[in-house]
C-alpha positions in Angstrom: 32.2 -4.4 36.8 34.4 -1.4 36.4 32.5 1.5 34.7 34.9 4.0 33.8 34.2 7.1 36.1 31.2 5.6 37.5 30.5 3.8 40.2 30.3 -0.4 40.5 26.8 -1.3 39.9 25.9 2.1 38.0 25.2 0.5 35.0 22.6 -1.8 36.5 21.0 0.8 38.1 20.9 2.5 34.4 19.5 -1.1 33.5 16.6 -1.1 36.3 16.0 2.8 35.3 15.0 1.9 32.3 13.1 -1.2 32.6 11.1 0.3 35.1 10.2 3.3 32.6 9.0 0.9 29.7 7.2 -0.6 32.7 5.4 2.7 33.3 4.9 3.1 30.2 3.0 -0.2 29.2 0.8 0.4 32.6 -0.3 3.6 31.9 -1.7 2.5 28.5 -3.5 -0.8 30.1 -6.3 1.3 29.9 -8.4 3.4 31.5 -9.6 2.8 35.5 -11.3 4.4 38.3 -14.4 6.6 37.8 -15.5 7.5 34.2 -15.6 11.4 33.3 -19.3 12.4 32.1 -17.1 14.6 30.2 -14.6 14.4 27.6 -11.2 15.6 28.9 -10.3 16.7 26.0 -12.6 18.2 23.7 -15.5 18.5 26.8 -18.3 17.0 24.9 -20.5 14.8 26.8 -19.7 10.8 27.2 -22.7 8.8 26.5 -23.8 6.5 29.5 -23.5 3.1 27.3 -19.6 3.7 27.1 -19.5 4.8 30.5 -20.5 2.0 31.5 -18.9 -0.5 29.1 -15.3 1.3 29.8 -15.1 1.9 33.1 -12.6 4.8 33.8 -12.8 6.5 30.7 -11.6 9.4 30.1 -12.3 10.6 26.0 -15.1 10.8 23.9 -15.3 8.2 20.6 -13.9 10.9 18.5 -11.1 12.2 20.8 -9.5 8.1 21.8 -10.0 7.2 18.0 -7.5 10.0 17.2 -5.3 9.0 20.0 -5.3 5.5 18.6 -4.0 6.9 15.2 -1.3 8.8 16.3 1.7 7.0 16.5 3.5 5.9 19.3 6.3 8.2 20.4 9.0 6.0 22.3 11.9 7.5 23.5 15.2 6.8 21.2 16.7 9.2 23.2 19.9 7.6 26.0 18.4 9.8 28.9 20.7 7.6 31.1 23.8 9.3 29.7 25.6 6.0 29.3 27.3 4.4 25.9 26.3 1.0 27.2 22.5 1.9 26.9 22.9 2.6 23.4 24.6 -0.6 22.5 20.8 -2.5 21.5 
């Protein structure tokens, strides 16, 4: 497919870019994995045992995750790829 000024197959590789960013993206909020802080990453308060060891991995305090959980979630509207294609949706 001719793209212009690009080269053939650019705009699938704009296509794989970005389904492999939304990819990222969902993984990284699959929850948390690996060892469980004692400590709260970000306000450094201690994480009680019981939801140590009910979460595995986890990383923030009651407080700190229900606030994360509240805030919206920022997706990129932005065409990082640089191509008019991308923003055809």
């Amino acid at each position: 497919m001719a793209g212009g000024w690009t080269r053939d197959e650019a705009v699938n590789d704009q296509i794989d870019a970005s389904l492999q960013d939304e990819l990222r993206r969902l993984q990284s909020r699959r929850g948390p994995s690996g060892e469980s802080l004692t400590h709260c990453a970000e306000c450094e308060e201690p994480i009680p045992e019981p939801r140590r060891a009910a979460i595995p991995g986890v990383k923030l305090c009651i407080d700190c995750q229900s606030e994360r959980d509240a805030r919206p979630d920022r997706r990129g509207g932005i065409n990082r790829r640089g191509s008019k294609d991308s923003q055809l949706k």
